[in-house]
C-alpha positions in Angstrom: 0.0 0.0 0.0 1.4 3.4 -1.0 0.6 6.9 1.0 -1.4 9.3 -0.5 0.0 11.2 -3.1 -1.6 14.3 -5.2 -2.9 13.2 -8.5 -4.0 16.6 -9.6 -3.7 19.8 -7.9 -6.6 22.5 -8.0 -5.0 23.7 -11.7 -5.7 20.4 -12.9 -1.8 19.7 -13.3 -0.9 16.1 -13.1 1.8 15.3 -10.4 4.8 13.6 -12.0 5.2 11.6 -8.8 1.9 10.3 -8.9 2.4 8.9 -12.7 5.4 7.5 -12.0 3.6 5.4 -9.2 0.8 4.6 -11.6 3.5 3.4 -14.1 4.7 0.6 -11.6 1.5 -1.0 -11.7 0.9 -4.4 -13.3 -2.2 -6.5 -13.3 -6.0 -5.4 -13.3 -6.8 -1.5 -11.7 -9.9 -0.3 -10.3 -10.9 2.9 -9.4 -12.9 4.1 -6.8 -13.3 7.5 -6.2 -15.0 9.8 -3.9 -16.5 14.0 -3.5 -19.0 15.8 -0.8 -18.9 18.5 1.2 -16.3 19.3 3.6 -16.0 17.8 7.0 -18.5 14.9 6.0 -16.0 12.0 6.7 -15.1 11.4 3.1 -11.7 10.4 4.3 -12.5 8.3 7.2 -14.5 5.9 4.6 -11.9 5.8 2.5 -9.7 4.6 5.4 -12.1 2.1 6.6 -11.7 1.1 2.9 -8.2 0.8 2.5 -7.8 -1.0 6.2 -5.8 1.5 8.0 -6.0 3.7 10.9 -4.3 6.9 9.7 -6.4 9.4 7.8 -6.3 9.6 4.1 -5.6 13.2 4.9 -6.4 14.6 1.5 -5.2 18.3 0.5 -6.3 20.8 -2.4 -6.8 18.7 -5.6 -7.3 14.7 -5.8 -5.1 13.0 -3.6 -4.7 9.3 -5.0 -3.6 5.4 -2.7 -2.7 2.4 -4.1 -3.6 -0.9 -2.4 -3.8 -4.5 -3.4 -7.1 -6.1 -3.6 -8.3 -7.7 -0.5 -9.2 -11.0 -2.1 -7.5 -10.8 -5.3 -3.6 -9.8 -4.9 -2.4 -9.2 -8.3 -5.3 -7.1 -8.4 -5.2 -3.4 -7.8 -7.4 -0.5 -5.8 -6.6 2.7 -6.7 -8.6 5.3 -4.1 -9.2 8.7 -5.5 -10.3 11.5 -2.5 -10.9 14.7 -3.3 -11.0 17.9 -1.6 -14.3 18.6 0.5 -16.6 21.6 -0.9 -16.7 24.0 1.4 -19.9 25.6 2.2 -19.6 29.1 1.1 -16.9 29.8 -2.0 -16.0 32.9 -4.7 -17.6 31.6 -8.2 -13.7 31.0 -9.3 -13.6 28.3 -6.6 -16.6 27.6 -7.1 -15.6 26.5 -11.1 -12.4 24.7 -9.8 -14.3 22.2 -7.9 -17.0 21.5 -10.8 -13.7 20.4 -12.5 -12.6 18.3 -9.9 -16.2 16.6 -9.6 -16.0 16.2 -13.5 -12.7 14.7 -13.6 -13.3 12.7 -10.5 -16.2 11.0 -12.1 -14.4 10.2 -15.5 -11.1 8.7 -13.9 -13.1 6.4 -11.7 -14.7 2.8 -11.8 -17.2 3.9 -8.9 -17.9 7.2 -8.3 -19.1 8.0 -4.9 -20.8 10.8 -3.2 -20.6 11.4 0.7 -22.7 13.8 2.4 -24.1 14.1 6.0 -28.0 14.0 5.6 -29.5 17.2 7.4 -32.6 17.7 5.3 -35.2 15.4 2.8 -33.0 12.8 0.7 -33.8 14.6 -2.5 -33.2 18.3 -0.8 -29.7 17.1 0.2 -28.9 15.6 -3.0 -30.1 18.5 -5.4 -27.1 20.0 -3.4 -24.7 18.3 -5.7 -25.1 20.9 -8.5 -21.7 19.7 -10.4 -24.1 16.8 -12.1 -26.3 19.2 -14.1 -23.0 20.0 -15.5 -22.1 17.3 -17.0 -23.5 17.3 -20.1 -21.9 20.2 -20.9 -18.7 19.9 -20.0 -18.0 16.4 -21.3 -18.9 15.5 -25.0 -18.5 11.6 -26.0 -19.1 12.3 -29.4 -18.4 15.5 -30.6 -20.5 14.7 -34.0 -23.8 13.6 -31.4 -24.3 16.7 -29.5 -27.9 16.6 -29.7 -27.7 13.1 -27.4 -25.0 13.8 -25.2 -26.8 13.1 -22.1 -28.1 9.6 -23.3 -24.7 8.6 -24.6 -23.0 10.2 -21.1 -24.9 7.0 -19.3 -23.0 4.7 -21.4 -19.5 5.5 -20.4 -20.0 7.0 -16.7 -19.5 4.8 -13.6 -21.8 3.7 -10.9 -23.1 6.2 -8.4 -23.3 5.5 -5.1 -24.9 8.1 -2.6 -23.2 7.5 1.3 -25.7 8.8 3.5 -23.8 9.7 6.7 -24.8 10.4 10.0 -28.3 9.4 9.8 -30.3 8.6 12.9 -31.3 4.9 13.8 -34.9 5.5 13.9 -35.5 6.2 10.1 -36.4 3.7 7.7 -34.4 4.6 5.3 -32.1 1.8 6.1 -34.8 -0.8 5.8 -35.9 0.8 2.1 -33.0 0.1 0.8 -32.1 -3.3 1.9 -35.5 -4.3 0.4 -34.3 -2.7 -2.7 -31.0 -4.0 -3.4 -29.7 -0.8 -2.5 -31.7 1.2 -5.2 -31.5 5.0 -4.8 -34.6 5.6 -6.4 -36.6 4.4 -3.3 -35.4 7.4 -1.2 -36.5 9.9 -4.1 -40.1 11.3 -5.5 -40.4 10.7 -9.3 -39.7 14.1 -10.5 -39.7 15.3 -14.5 -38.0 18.6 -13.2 -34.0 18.7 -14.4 -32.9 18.9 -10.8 -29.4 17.5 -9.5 -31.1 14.2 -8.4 -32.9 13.7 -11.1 -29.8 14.1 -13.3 -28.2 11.8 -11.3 -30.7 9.1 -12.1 -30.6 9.7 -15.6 -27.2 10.0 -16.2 -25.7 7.6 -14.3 -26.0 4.0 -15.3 -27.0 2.7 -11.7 -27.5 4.7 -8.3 -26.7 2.8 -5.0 -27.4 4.2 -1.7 -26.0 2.9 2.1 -27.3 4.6 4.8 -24.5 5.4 8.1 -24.7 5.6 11.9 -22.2 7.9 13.3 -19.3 6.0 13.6 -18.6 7.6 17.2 -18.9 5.9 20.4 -20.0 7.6 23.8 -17.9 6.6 26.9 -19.9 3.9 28.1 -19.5 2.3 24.5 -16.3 3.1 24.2 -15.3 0.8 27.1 -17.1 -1.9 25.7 -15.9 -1.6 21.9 -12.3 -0.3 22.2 -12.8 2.8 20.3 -13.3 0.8 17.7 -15.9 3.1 15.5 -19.5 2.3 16.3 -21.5 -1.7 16.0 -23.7 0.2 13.6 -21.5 1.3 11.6 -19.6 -1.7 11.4 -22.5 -3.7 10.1 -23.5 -1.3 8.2 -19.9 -0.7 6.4 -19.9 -4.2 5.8 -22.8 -4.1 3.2 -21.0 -1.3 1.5 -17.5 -2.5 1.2 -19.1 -5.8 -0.5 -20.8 -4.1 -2.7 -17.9 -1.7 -3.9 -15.4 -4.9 -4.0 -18.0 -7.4 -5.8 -16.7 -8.3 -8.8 -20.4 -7.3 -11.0 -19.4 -3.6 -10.2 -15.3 -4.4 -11.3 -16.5 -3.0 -15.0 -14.1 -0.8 -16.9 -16.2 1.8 -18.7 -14.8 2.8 -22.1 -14.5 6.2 -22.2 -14.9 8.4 -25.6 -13.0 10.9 -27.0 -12.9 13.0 -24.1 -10.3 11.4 -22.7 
């Protein structure tokens, strides 16, 4: 396993050190890669991911760690965390992290998004404006404008939506264990262009796993050894199979964008 290392810094400039670490790879490589708002734990799930106790500890830009797969060692996971969006940001800022979301998505296998759920499911994800700009921004066929955002489903990842923080006593968690997972059950139907409804459209699946906190108070503390919450845990554990099964291992072939 290597440390994180930049990939690309806010100017969208590659870091030499980071291709000559992807350039010692052999065997298999999938993606998985991850944006939200700041201070939402993006980090701490991409830890839990990669099996270690020290934080990703990602700066400006998309910080990148190599691991082996756990189950397949000439097999590798590359983990792609990006820079949490602040809340409030100048429009310049503002455009560098629509880049970073853009380019996020079209390095990765699985794309997720990771966001703490303070309001409706569909309110909090309509936060994720960056996906109404996709269509715009990249072109798989420069000849087939007039379908870009039908053809855009063919070569973008999976989406899946970590829903963090949320309290035991909704049923959201139940919903989507009945439904394999399927994001759709958390949302209204809408035929308004909103981010979520983008999302659905333009993305060829949408997953969503619910998350306790991951903190313990001090009587559970004493009992679990600050490991993160039993919750959680469990809950994790649904997740990480589903990112590591080999049905979601597809390499999307991207067009002439790249």
């Amino acid at each position: 396993m290597s440390n994180p290392v930049c990939l690309v810094d806010p100017c969208l400039r590659v870091n030499p050190e980071a291709l000559t670490l992807l350039g010692q790879l052999s065997g298999p490589v999938f993606v998985v890669g991850i944006f939200g708002p700041k201070d939402t734990g993006k980090s701490f799930l991409l830890n839990q991911l990669a099996g270690q106790e020290k934080e990703f500890g990602s700066g400006p830009g998309i910080w990148l760690r190599h691991l082996s797969h756990p189950t397949k060692p000439h097999e590798n996971i590359l983990l792609l965390d990006t820079e949490g969006v602040p809340e409030q940001m100048e429009d310049d800022e503002n455009e560098i992290f629509s880049s970073l979301f853009c380019l996020n998505v079209l390095l990765c296998d699985l794309f997720i998004y990771n966001s703490k759920v303070e309001e409706e499911p569909q309110k909090e994800l309509d936060k994720l404006t960056y996906v109404t700009e996709l269509p715009q921004k990249v072109h798989v066929l420069e000849h087939c404008l007039s379908e870009n955002s039908f053809l855009l489903s063919s070569v973008l990842p999976p989406f899946v939506w970590c829903l963090r923080d949320v309290a035991s006593e909704t049923v959201w968690e139940e919903l989507l264990q009945a439904s394999n997972y399927e994001m759709d059950i958390l949302l209204p139907y809408s035929t308004e262009d909103t981010p979520s409804s983008c999302a659905q459209k333009l993305f060829p699946s949408c997953k969503a796993f619910c998350f306790h906190s991951p903190h313990l108070n001090e009587i559970e503390r004493e009992a679990f050894l600050d490991l993160p919450h039993p919750v959680f845990q469990r809950q994790f554990k649904a997740f990480k199979n589903y990112v590591l099964k080999p049905d979601t291992e597809k390499k999307h072939q991207r067009g002439s964008f790249l």
